[in-house]
Structures are given as C-alpha cells and as structure tokens.
N, C-alpha and C positions, 0 to 999 in steps of 0.2 A: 431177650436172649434166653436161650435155655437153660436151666441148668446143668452140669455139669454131675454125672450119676458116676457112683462108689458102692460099689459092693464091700461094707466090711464085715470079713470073717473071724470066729475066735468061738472055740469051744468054751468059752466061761464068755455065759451067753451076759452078765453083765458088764463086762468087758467091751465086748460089741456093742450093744446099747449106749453105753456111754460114748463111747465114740462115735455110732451115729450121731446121737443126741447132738452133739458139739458140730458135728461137720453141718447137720439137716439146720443150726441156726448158724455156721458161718456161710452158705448161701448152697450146701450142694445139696442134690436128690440120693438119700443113701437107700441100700437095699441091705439085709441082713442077713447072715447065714451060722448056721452054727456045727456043721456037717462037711464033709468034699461033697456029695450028693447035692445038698443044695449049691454050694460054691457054682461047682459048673452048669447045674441047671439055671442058677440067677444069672450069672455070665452068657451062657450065649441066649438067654433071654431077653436079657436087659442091652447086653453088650455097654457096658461101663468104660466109662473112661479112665479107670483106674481101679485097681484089687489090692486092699488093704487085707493082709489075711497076717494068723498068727503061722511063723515059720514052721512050729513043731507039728501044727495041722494041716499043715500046704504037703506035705509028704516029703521032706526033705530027707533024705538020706545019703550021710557021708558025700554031703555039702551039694549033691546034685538034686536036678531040679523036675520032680516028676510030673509036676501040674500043667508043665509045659505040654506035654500028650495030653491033652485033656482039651487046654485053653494055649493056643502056640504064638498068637499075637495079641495075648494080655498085658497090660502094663500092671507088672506088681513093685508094691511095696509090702514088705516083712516087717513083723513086730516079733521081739524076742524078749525073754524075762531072761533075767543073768545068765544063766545056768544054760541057756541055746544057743544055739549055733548064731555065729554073726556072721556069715556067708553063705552064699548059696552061689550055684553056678548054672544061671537064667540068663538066656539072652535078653528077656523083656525086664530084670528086676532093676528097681532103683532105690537100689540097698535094703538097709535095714534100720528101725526104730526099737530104742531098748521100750521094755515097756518094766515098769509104769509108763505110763505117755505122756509127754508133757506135750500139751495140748497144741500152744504155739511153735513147738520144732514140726510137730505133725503137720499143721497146717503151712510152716513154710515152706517144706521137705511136696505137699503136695501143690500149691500153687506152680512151685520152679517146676514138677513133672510134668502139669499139665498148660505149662507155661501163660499164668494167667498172671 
C-alpha cells in the first residue's frame, strides 16, 4: 500500500522537521516547506493527502481563509502557539492543533482525517 503523503509547513524550519521526523517513522511520506511559495508549489506537486501548516503562515486573516485560492480542495490541518488564532473559516480545515504538538493528538487528529 502506498504511503500516505503530508506536506508539513512552519516558518521555524525546526518545527517542521520535527514533525516530519515523527510522521516519516509513524508510517507517512512527508514533504517540507518553510515558505507559501513552496507550500503550494509541493501541493499541487505532490498533491498530499493532507496539509499540516502553521495558521499564522497559511495567511489567515481575521479568521478567513486565504490558502484556499491557492489550494481549493486541500485538506488542512492548523497548528497554532497560544497567542494565534484558533479558527479559521476553510471549507477543507479540520480544525486546529495548539502547538507545542503533542505528538500522539497529532497523529490521532490525522489518522481520523484521513480515516485510516
């Protein structure tokens, strides 16, 4: 079976790392980005089954959801540190993860998305 590919995004490029790190040994194909530039270039590249990105760099402003022009049937998931928004208003989002990330809500937040 194939794996299952994640773009995850996040300006504090160890951030993203880490969280690749962890998904690429709980069984997924991850891609990285640290940019929107890359974001949507790896997305309709790759075409992922799911986009981990941090909210404040997905261009979220006053709770709307700009990435959608970009990427209009991406499933995303949001990572937020305290201080960011916990909403967004995305037709494809499935919600939000505070971060720090606790590793195992991430992964069961992303199994139920990708219902595996």
């Amino acid at each position: 079976m194939e794996k299952r590919k994640i773009v995850v995004a996040d300006d504090h490029i160890q951030t993203a790392i880490n969280i690749a790190n962890f998904l690429d040994f709980s069984g997924f194909k991850t891609f990285q980005a640290y940019n929107m530039n890359n974001v949507v270039e790896l997305c309709k590249r790759e075409n992922p089954d799911l986009l981990v990105i941090d909210i404040k760099m997905s261009g979220i402003i006053n709770g709307d959801c700009n990435i959608e022009k970009e990427l209009p049937s991406q499933k995303i998931l949001f990572l937020a540190s305290e201080n960011e928004p916990k909403k967004a208003k995305c037709r494809n989002s499935f919600g939000v993860i505070s971060k720090p990330v606790d590793n195992d809500i991430l992964l069961d937040r992303i199994k139920r998305i990708l219902k595996i």
